[in-house]
Every structure is written in C-alpha cells, then in structure tokens.
RODO-2510 file (C-alpha; in nm, 4 decimals, decimal comma):
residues 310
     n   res          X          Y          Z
     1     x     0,0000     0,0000     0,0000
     2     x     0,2696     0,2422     0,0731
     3     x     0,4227     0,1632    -0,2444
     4     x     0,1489     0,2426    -0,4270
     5     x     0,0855     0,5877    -0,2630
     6     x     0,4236     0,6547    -0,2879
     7     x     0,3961     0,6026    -0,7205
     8     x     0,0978     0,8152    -0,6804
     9     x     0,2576     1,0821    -0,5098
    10     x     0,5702     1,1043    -0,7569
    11     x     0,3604     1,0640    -1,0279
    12     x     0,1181     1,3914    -0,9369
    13     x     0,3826     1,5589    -0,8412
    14     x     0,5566     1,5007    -1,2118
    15     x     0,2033     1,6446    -1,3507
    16     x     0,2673     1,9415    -1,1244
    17     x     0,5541     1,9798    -1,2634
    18     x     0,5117     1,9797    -1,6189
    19     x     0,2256     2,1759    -1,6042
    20     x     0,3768     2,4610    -1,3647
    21     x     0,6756     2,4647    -1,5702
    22     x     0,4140     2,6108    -1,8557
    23     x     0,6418     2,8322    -2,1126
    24     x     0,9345     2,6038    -2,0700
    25     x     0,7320     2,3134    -2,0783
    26     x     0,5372     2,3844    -2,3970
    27     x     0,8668     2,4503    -2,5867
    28     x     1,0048     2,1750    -2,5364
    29     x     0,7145     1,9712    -2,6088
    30     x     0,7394     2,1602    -2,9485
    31     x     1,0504     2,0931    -2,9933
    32     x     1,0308     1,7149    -2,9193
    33     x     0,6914     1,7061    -3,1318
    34     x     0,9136     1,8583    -3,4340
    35     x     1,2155     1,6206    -3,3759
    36     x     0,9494     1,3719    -3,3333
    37     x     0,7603     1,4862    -3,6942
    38     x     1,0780     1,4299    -3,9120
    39     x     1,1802     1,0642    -3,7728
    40     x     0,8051     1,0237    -3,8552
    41     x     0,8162     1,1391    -4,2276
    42     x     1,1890     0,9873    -4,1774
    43     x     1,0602     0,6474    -4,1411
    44     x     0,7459     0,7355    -4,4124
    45     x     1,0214     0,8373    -4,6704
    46     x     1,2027     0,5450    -4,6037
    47     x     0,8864     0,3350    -4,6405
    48     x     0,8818     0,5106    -4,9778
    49     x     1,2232     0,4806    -5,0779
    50     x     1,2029     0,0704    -5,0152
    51     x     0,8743     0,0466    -5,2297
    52     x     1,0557     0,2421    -5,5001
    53     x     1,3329     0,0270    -5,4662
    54     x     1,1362    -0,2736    -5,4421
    55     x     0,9992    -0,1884    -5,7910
    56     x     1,3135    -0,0854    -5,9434
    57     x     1,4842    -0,4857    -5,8375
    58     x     1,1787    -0,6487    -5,9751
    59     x     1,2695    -0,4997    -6,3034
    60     x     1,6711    -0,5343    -6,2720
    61     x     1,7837    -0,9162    -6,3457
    62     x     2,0617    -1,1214    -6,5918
    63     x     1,9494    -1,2784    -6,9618
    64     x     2,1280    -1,5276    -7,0393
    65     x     2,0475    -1,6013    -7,4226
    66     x     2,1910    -1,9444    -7,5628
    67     x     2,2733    -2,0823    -7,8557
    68     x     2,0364    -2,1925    -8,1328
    69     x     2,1479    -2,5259    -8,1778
    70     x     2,2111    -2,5683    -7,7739
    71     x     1,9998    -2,8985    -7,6727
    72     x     1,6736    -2,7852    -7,4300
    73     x     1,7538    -3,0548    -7,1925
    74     x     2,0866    -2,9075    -7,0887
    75     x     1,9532    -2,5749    -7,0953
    76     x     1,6525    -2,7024    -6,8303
    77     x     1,9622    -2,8876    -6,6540
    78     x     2,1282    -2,5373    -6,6182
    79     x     1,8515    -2,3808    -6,4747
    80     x     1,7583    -2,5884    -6,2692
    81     x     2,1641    -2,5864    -6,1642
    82     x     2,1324    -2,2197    -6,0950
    83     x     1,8061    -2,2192    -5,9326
    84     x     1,9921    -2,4062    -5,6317
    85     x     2,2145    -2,1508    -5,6063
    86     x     2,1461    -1,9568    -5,2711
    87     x     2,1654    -1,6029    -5,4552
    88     x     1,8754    -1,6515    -5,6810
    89     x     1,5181    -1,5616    -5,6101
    90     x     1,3809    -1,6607    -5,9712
    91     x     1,4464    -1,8211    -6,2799
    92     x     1,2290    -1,7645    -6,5575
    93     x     1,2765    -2,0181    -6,9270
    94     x     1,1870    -1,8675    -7,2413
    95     x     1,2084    -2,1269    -7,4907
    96     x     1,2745    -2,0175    -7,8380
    97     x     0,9076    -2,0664    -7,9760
    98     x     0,8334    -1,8022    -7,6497
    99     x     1,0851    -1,6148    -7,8095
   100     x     0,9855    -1,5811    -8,1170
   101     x     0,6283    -1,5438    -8,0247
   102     x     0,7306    -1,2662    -7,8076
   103     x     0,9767    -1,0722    -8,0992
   104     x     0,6519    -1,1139    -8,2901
   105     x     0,4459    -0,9273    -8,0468
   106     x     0,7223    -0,6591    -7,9873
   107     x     0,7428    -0,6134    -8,4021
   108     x     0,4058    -0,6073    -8,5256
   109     x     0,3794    -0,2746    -8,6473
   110     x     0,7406    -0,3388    -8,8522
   111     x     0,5766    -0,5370    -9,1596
   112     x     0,9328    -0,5247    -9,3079
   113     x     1,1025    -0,7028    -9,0283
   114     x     0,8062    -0,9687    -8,9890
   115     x     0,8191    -1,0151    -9,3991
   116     x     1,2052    -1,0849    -9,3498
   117     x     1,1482    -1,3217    -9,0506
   118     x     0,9317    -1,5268    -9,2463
   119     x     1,1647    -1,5811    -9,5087
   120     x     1,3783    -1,7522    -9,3257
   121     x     1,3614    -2,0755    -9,3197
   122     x     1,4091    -2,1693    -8,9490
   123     x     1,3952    -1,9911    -8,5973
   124     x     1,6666    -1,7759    -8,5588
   125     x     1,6051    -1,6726    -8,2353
   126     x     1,7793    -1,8951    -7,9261
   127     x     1,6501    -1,9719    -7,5568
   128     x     1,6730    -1,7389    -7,2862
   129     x     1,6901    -1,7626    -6,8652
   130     x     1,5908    -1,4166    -6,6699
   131     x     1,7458    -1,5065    -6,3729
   132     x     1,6938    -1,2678    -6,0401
   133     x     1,9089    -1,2126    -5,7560
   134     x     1,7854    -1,2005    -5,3946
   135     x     2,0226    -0,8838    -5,3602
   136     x     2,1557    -0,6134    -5,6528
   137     x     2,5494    -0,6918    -5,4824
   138     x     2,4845    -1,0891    -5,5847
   139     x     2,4706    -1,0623    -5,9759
   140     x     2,8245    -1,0004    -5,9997
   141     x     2,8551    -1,3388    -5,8387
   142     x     2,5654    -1,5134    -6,0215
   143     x     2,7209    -1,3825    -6,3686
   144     x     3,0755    -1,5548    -6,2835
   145     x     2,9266    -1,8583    -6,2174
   146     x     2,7387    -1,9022    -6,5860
   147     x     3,0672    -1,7615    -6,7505
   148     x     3,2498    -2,0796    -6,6409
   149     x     2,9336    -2,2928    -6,6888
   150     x     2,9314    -2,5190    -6,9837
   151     x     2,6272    -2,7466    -7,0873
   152     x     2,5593    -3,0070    -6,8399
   153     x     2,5881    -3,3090    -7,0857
   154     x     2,8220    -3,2913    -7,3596
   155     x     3,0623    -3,0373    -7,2584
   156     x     2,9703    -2,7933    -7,5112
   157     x     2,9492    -2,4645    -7,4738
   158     x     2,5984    -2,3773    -7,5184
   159     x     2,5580    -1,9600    -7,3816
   160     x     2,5934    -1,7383    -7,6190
   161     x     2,5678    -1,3908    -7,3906
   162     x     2,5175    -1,2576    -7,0503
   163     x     2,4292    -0,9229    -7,0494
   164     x     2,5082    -0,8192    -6,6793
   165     x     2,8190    -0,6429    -6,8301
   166     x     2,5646    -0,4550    -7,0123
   167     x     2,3852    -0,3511    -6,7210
   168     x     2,6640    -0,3772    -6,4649
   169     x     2,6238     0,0062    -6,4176
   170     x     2,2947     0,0279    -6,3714
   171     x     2,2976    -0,2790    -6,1334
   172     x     2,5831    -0,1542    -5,9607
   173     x     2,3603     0,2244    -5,9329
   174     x     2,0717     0,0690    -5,7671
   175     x     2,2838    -0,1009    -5,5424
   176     x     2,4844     0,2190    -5,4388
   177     x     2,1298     0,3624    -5,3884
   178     x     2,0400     0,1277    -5,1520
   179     x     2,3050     0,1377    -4,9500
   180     x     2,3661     0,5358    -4,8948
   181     x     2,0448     0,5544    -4,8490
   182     x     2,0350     0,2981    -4,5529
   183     x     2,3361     0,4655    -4,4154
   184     x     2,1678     0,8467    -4,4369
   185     x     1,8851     0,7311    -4,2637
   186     x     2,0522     0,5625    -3,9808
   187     x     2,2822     0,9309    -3,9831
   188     x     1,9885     1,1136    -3,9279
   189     x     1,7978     0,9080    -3,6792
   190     x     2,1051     0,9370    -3,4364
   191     x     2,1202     1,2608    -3,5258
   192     x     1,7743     1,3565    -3,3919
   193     x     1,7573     1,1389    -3,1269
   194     x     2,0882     1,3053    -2,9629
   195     x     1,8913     1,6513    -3,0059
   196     x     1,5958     1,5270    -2,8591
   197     x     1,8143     1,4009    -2,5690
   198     x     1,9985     1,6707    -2,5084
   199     x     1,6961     1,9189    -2,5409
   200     x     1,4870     1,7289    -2,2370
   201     x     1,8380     1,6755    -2,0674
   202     x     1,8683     2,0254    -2,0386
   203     x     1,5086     2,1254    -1,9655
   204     x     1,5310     1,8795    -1,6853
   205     x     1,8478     2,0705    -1,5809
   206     x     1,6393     2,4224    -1,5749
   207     x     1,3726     2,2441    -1,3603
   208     x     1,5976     2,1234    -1,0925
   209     x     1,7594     2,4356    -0,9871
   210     x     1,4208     2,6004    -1,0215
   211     x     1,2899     2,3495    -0,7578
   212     x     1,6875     2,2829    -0,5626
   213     x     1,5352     2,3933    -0,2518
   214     x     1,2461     2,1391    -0,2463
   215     x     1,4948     1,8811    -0,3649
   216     x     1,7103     2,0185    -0,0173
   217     x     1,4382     1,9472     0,1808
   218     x     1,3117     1,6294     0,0654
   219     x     1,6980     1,4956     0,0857
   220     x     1,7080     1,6585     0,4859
   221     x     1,3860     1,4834     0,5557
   222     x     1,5502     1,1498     0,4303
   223     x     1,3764     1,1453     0,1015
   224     x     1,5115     0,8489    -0,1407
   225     x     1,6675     0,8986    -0,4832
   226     x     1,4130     0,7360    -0,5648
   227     x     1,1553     0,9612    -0,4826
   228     x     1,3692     1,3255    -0,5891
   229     x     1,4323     1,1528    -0,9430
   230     x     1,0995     1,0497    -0,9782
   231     x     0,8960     1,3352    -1,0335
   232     x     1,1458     1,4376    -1,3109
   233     x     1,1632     1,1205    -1,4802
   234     x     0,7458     1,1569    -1,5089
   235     x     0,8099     1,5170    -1,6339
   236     x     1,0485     1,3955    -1,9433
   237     x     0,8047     1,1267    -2,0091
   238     x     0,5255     1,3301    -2,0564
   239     x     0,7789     1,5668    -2,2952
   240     x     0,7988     1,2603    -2,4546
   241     x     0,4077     1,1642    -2,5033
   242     x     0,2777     1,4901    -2,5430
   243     x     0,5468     1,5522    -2,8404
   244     x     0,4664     1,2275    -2,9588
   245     x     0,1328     1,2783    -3,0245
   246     x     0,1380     1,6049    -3,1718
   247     x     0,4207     1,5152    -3,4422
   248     x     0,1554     1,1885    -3,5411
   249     x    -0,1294     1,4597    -3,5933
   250     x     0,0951     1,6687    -3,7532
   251     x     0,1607     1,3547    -4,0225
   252     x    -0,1847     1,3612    -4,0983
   253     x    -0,2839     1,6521    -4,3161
   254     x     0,0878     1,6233    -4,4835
   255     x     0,0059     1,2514    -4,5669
   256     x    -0,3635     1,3684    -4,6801
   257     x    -0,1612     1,6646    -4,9027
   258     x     0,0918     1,4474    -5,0729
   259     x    -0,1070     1,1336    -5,0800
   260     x    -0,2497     1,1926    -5,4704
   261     x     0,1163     1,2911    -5,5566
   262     x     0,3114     1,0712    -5,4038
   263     x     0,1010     0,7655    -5,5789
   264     x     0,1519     0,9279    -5,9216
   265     x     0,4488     0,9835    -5,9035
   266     x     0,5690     0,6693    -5,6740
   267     x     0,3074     0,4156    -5,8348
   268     x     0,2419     0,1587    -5,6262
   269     x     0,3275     0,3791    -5,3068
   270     x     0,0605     0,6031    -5,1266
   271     x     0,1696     0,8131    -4,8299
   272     x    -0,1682     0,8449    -4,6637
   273     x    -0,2331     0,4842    -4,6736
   274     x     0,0889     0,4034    -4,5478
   275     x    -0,0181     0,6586    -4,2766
   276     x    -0,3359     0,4938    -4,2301
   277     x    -0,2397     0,1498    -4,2640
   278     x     0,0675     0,1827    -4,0295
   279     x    -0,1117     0,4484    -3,7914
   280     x    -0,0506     0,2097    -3,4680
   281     x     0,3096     0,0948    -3,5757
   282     x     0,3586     0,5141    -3,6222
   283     x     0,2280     0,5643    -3,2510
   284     x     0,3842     0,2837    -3,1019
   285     x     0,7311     0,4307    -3,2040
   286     x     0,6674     0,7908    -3,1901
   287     x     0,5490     0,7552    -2,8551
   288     x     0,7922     0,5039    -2,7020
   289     x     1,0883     0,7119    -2,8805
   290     x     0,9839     1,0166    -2,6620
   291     x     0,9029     0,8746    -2,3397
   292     x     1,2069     0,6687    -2,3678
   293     x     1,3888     0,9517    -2,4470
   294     x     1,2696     1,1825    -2,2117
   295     x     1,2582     0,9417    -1,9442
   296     x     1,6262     0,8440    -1,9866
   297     x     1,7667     1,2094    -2,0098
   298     x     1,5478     1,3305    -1,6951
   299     x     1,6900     1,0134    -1,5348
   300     x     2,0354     1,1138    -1,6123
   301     x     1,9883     1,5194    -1,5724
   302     x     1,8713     1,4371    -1,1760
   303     x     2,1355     1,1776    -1,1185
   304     x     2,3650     1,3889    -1,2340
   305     x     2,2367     1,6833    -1,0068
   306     x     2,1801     1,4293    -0,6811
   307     x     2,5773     1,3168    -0,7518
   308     x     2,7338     1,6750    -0,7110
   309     x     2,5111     1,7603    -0,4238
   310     x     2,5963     1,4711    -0,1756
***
C-alpha cells in the first residue's frame, strides 16, 4: 500500500511539474513534437524509398540467351543448376518458340522485319533464362558462375551472352542507392535522437535548480533517490508523449496533401495509406521514442544533479 501511494505521489507531483513549468514546458514539447515529426516522415520516406526500390529490383535481373542449336535438356539442366544456387530468387525459361512469339508481339507494327522473318527458313532466335538475384550486390557473383558454366551433358558450350556487363552500371547504381540511403537514414535518426536528448536533458536541468530547494528538503527529511528523481523522470516522459502525439497529428494533413502525388508519381506507393495502414506501428514508435527519451535524459539530468550535491 505504501508503495502504491508513494507512485501516486511522484507521479502527481511530475504532472505538477510539467504543467507549472508552462512556457518552458510547452517549448520543449514543441521541440520534441518537431524532432518527433521528421523521424516520422523519416521512417514514411524510407517506407517510400524501399517500395521504389522494391519496384526498381523487380525490373533489374541477368538474360542469359543461348545458342540456337544448344539442346533444351541441358539448358533445363542449367537452370535448374542455378536455381539451387542460394543467390537466386527466380528463374524464368523462355524457350525459343516463347521467343519468337514474343519478338513477334514486340514487331508487329514493322511489316518489313516480320516479312524478313518469315523468309527464313528456321527460328533464328535462341533460348533465354531471366534469372533474379535475392540482392543487386549478388549478380556479380551469379554472372561468374554461368561464364564458367558449360552445358551439363556434352561439354559444349551452349551460352551465347550474358548481359550483366551490359547492365553492370545500372545494377551496380541501384545497389549504391540502396546502400547510402540505408546509411543516411541511420545518420539522421542518431542525429535527432541526440537533439531530442539533449533538449529534455537540459530542460530537466532548468527544472531542478528552479525546484533545488524542495529537492534540499526532501533529501534533509531522508527522502530516497528514488523519490527526488521520480517526479522528473514523469516530467520527461510526458515531454515525450505529449510531443509524440502532436508530431503523429501533424503527419496527418501532410500525408492527406501528398497522398495523390506521391502515388503518381511513386506508383504503387501512397503516403496516406501508409499513414493509415501503419497508424498504430507510427504511434507505437513515436510515442515510445519520446518517453524513452525523455525518461532516460530526466533520469540522467537528476542523477547527475543528486551526484554533485551529496
């Protein structure tokens, strides 16, 4: 029972505080709540930025086009080979009937090249593997391996060209894209979460020598750590909470604004439906971000203070 009154008491008196604190209070409750608002569209960006990319690997992969006279059953045996391997995501066989089908399609508006197809007298185009990588760093890798591949029966050689080299720079792009931007993010959320702690840290700070003499007289009456620190640590918390939930409100009318846009010009991506989809994943982090971070920083600011005055 005296546990519980004791919570009770630290906890009002941590509402006390925040609200008696008023100017100070409210600015840094806009401060967190703006720190708070760009790890938000941070983390909504960066939802945005892997759908893009997303898109961009689905259409990046290796052809490997064979031979014409290369038999189909050690072309099946090679991709079956490379569909073990544990880089690949998906092979896809175009046979050469596919592939003439498909140059067909592709051409039928050209009546000159389909009149000079016709006159030949066999196929000329060869099979064909799309092969795609788990990860744009592992066609490098997959491309060495069907350079030294030779058919599976005979011993032949039976591919005629990988184009990776062809789109080495462009695979080698995306991947630098990926990566810098995974690195600038993580940058930038370190970044703001130092502000944010040192902005409570040293509101905190302000608080406790405005209230040093209480803080006396609870330590002369035999008062805990416990109990000083307490009060404080409620105070950052509700920084924390109170930012929190402004910066998520604040999301809303710029995910209703850009919404339309962000579609159109993303395709498959939609910032307010990522908002609305993700709106308890948004909270959940928002507001355990700020309480954790105002908690912690309080917790340090007082034990800090408590350390130099005993």
């Amino acid at each position: 029972m005296a546990f519980l009154i004791n919570i009770k008491r630290v906890s009002r008196a941590g509402f006390i505080g925040f609200l008696r604190n008023g100017f100070v209070s409210l600015t840094t409750v806009l401060i967190m709540a703006i720190v708070l608002f760009v790890m938000g569209a941070l983390m909504m960006g960066g939802a945005a930025l892997d759908a893009t990319l997303v898109q961009l690997q689905e259409k990046v992969d290796i052809n490997v086009y064979f031979l014409t006279d290369a038999p189909e059953s050690d072309i099946l045996a090679l991709r079956d080979l490379v569909s073990e391997l544990p880089e690949v995501a998906n092979v896809e066989y175009v046979s050469r009937d596919e592939a003439l089908a498909q140059f067909r399609e592709r051409n039928k508006d050209d009546q000159l090249t389909l009149q000079a197809l016709d006159e030949l007298d066999e196929n000329p185009l060869g099979a064909s593997l799309a092969i795609r990588a788990k990860e744009t760093s592992q066609y490098e890798g997959i491309a060495g391996f069907l350079e030294n591949e030779t058919a599976v029966g005979g011993g032949a050689q039976i591919i005629e060209k990988i184009n990776y080299f062809q789109n080495k720079a462009a695979i080698n792009k995306l991947t630098s894209i990926i990566d810098t931007s995974e690195r600038f993010g993580l940058i930038v959320t370190i970044f703001l979460i130092t502000v944010s702690a040192l902005i409570v840290f040293n509101t905190i700070r302000l608080a406790i020598f405005t209230t040093k003499e209480e803080i006396g007289v609870m330590q002369l009456v035999g008062a805990s750590d416990w109990y000083v620190q307490g009060p404080f640590i409620i105070e950052g918390s509700l920084y924390g909470f109170a930012g929190a939930l402004l910066a998520l409100l604040a999301l809303y009318p710029v995910s209703l604004s850009l919404g339309p846009a962000s579609q159109a010009f993303l395709g498959s991506f939609n910032v307010l439906s990522y908002y609305a989809n993700n709106i308890g994943w948004l909270f959940f982090i928002l507001v355990a971000t700020g309480v954790g971070l105002g908690a912690l920083s309080s917790f340090i600011a007082v034990r800090r203070y408590l350390r130099l005055t005993n």
